[in-house]
Structure formats: C-alpha cells, structure tokens
DSSP file (Angstrom, degrees, kcal/mol; ACC not computed):
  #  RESIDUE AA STRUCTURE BP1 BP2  ACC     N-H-->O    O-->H-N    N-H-->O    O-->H-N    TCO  KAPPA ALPHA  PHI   PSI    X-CA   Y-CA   Z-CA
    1    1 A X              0   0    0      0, 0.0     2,-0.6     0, 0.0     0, 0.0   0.000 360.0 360.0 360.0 136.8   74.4  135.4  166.6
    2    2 A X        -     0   0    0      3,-0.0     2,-0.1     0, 0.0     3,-0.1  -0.882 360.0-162.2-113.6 121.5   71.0  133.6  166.5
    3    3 A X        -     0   0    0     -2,-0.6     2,-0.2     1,-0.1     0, 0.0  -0.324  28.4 -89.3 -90.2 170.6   68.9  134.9  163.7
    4    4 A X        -     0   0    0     -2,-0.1     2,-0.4     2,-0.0    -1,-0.1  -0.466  38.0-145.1 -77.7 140.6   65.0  134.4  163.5
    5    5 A X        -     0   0    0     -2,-0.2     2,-0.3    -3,-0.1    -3,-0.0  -0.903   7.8-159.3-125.7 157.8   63.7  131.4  161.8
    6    6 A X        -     0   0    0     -2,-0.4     2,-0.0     2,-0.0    -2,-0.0  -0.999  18.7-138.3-135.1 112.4   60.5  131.2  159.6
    7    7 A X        -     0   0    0     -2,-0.3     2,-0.3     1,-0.0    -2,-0.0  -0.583  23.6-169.8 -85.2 159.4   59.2  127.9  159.2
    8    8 A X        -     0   0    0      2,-0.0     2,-0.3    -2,-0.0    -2,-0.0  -0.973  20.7-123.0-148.7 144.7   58.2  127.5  155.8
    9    9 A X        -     0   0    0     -2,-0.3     2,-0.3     2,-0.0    -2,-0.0  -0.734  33.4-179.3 -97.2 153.2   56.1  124.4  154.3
   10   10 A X        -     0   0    0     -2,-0.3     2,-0.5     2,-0.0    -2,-0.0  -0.939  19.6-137.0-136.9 135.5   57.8  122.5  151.3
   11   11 A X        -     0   0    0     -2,-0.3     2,-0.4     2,-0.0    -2,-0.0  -0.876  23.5-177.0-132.7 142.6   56.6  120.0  149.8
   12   12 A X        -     0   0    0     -2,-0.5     2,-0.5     2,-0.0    -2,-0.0  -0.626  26.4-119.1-108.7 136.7   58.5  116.7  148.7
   13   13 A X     >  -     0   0    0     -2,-0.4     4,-1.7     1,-0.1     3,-0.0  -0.776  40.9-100.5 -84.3 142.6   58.2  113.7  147.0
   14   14 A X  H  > S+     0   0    0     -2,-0.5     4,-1.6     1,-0.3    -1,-0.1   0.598 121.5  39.8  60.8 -74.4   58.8  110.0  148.8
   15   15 A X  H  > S+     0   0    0      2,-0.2     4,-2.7     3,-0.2     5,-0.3   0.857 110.4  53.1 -78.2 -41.8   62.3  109.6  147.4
   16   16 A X  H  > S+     0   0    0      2,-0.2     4,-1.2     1,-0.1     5,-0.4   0.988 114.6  47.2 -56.2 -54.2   63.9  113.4  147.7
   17   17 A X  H >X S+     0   0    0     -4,-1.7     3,-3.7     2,-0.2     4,-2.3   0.811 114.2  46.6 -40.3 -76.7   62.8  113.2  151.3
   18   18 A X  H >X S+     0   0    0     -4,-1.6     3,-1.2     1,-0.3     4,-0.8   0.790 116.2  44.5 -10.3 -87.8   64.5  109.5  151.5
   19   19 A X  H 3< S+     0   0    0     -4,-2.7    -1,-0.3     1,-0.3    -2,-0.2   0.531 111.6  50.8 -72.2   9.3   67.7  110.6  149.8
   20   20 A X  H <X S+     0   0    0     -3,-3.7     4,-1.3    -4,-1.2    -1,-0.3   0.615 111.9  53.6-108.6  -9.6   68.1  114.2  152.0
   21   21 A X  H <X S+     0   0    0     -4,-2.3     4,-1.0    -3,-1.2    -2,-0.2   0.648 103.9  53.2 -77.0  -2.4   67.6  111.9  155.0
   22   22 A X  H  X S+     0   0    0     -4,-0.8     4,-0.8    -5,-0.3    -3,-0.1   0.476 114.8  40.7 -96.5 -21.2   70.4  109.8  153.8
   23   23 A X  H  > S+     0   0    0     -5,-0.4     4,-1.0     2,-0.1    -2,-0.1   0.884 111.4  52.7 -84.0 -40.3   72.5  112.7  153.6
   24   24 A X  H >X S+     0   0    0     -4,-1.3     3,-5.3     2,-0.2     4,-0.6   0.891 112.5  51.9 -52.1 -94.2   71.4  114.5  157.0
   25   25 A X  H >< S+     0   0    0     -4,-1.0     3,-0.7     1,-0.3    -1,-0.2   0.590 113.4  43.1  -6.5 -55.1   72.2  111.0  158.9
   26   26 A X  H 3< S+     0   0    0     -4,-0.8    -1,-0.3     1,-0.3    -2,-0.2   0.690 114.8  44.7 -87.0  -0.9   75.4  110.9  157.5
   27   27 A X  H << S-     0   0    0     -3,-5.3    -1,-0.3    -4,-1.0    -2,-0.2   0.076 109.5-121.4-103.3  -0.7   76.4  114.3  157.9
   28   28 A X  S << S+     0   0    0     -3,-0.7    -3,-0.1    -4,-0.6    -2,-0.1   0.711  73.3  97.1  66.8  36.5   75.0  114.2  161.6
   29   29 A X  S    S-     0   0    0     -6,-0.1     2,-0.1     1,-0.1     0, 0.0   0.478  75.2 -77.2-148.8  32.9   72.5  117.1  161.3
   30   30 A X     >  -     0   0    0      3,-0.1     4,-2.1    -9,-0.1     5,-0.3   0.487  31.3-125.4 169.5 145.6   68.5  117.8  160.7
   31   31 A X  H  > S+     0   0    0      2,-0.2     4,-0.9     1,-0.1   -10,-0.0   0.710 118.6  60.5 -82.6  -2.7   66.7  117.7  157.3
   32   32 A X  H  4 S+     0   0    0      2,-0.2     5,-0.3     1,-0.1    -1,-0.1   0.840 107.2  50.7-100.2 -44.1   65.6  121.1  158.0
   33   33 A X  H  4 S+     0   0    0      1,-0.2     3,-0.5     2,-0.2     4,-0.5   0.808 104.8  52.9 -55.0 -34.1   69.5  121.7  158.0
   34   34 A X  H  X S+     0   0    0     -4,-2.1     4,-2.6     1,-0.2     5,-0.4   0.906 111.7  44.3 -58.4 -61.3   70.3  120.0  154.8
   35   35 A X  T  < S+     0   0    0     -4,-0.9    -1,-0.2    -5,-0.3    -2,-0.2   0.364 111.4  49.8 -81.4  24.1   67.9  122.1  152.9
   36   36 A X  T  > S+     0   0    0     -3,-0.5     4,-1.2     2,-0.1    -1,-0.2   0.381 115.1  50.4-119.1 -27.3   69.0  125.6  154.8
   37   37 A X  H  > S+     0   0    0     -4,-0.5     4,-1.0    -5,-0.3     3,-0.3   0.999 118.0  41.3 -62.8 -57.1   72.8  124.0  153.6
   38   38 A X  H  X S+     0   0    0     -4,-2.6     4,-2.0     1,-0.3     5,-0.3   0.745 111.1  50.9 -65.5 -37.5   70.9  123.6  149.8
   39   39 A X  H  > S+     0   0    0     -5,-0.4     4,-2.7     1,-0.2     5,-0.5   0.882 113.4  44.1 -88.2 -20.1   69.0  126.9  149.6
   40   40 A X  H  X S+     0   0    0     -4,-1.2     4,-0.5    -3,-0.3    -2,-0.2   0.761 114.4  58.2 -88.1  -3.4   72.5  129.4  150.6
   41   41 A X  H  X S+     0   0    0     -4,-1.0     4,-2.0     3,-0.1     5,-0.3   0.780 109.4  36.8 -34.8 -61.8   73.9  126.9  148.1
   42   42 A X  H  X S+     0   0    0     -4,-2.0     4,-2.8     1,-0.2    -2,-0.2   0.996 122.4  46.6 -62.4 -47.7   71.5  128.0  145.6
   43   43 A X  H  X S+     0   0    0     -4,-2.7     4,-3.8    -5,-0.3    -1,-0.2   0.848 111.9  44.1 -27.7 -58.3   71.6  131.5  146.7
   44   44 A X  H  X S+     0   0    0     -4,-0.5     4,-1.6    -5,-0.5    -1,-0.2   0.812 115.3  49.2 -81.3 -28.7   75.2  132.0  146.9
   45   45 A X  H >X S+     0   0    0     -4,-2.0     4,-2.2     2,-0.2     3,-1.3   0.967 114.2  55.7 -79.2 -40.3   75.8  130.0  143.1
   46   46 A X  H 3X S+     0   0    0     -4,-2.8     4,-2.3    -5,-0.3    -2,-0.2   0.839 102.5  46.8 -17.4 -71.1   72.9  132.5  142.2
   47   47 A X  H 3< S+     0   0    0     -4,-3.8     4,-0.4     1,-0.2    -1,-0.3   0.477 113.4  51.8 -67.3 -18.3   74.7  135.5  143.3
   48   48 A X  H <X S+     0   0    0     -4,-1.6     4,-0.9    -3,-1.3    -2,-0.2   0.474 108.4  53.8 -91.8 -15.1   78.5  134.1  141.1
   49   49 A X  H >X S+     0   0    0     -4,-2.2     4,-2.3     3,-0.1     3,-1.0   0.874 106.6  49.3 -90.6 -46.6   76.5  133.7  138.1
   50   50 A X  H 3X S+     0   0    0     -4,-2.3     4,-0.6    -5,-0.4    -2,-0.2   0.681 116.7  39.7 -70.4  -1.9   75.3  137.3  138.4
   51   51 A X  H 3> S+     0   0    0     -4,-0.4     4,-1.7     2,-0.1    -1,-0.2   0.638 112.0  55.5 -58.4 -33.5   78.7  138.7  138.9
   52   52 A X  H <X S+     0   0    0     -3,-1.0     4,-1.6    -4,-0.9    -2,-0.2   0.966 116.7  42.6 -57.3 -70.7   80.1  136.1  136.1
   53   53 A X  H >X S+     0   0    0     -4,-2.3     3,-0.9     2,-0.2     4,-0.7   0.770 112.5  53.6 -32.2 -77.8   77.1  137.9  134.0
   54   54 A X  H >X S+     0   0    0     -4,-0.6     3,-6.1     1,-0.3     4,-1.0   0.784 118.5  35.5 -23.0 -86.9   78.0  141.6  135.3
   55   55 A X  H 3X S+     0   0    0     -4,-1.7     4,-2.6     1,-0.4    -1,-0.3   0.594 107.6  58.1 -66.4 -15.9   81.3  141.2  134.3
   56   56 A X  H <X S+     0   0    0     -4,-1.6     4,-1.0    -3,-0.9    -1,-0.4   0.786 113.0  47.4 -77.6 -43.3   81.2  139.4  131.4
   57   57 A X  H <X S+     0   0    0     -3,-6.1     4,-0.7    -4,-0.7    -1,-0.2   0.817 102.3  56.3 -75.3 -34.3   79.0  142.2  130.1
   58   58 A X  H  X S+     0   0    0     -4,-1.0     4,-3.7     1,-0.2     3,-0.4   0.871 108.2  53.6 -79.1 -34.9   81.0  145.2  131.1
   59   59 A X  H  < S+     0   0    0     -4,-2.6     4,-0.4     1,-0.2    -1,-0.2   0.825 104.0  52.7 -71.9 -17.4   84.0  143.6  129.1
   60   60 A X  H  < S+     0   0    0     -4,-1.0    -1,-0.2    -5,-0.3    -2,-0.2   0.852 114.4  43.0 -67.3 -32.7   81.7  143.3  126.1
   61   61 A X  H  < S+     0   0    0     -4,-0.7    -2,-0.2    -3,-0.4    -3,-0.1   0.784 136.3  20.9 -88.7 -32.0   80.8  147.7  126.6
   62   62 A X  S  < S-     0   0    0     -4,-3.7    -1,-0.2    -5,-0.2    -2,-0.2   0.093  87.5-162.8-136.4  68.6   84.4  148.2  127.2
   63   63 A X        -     0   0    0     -4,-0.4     2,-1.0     1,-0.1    -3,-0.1   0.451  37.9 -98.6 -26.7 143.0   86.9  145.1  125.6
   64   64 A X        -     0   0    0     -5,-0.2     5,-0.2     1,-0.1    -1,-0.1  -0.635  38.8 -93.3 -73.4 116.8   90.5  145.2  127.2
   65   65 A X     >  -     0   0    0     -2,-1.0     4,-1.4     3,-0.1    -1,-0.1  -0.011  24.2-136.1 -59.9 143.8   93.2  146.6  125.6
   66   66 A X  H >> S+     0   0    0      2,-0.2     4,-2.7     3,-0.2     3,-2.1   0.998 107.4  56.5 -34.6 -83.9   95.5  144.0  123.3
   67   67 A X  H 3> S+     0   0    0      1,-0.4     4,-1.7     2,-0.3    -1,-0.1   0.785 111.8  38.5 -42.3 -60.0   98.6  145.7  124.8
   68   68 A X  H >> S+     0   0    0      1,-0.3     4,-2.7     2,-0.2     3,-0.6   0.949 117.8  47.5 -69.0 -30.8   97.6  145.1  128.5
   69   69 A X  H <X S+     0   0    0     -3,-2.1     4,-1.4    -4,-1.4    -2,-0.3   0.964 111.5  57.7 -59.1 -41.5   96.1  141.4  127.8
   70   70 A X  H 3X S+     0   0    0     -4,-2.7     4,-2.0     1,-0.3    -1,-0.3   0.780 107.4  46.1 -76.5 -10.6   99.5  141.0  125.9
   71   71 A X  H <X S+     0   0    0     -4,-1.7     4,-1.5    -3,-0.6    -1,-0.3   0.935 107.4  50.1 -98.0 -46.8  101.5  141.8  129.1
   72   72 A X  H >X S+     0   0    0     -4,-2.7     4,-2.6     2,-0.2     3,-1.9   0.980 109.0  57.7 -60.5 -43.5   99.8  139.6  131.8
   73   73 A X  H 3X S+     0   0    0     -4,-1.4     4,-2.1     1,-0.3     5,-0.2   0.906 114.0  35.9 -43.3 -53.7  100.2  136.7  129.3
   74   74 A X  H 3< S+     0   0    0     -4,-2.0    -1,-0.3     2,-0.2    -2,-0.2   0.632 122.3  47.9 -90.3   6.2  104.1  137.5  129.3
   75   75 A X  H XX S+     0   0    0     -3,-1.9     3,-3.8    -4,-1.5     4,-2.1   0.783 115.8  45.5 -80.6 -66.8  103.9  138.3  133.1
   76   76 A X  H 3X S+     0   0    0     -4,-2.6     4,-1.3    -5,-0.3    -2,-0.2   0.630 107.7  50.4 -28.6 -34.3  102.1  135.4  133.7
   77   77 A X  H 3< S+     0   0    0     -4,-2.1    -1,-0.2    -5,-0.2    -3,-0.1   0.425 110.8  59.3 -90.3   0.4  104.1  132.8  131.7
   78   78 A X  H <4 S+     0   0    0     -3,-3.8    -2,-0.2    -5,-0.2    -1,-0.1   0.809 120.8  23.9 -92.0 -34.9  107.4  134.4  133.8
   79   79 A X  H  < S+     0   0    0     -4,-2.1    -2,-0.2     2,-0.1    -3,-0.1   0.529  82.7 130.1-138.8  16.6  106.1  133.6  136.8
   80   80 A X  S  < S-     0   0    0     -4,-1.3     2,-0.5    -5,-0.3    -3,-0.1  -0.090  72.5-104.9 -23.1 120.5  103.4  130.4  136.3
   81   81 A X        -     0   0    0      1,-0.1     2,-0.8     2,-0.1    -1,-0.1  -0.273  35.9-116.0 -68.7 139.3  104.6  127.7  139.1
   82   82 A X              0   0    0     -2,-0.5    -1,-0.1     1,-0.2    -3,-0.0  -0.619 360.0 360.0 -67.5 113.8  106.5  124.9  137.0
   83   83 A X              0   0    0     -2,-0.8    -1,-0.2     0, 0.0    -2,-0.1   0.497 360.0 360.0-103.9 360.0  104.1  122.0  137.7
C-alpha cells in the first residue's frame, strides 16, 4: 500500500549530510530513505521506552507478589537451556 508523502524541509550540517550519504550509497537507497529509516527508528524506540515507563510504573502501584516471583525463578532455573 502506497501511503501519501509530505515533503518536509530539514536542515543539515556539511558532514551529517556527507556521512547519511555514505550510508544511503552503501545500503543502495535515497537519503530521503535513510532518514524515513532514522525517524520510525526514533519513533518506534520512543514508543518501547514508553511501555518500559508504563510498566515499570504499574509494578511500582502494584509490586508482585514474593510467592509468584519465587516460583518463575524455580520454574525458570528447571527449565533454563544449559548453555
């Protein structure tokens, strides 16, 4: 599916340009593509740290019981691959 594009001006210094054209080249695709790779990059690490947050918070309003932590620990060490 071909979505709608919005060209958007950016502006860049001498060298970022230089090194995201060094990347495009070798990766065989557009600078406008590199930096669409770079912003759902940002995006998307954006959107796991504010789940990370979320949850990280909800265990703070409601902590895990001992009993169950204590039991994935001994499920977990039963059936942990032997590396």
């Amino acid at each position: 599916m071909l979505m709608a594009r919005k060209q958007v001006l950016v502006q860049l210094d001498d060298d970022l340009v230089a090194r995201l054209d060094e990347v495009a080249e070798r990766r065989g695709v557009s600078r406008s593509e590199i930096l669409r790779r770079g912003a759902l990059a940002l995006l998307e690490a954006e959107e796991l740290r504010a789940a990370d947050e979320a949850l990280q918070e909800a265990y703070r309003r409601v902590p895990q019981d001992p009993a169950i932590v204590a039991a994935a620990a001994r499920l977990a060490a039963r059936t942990a691959p032997e590396w």
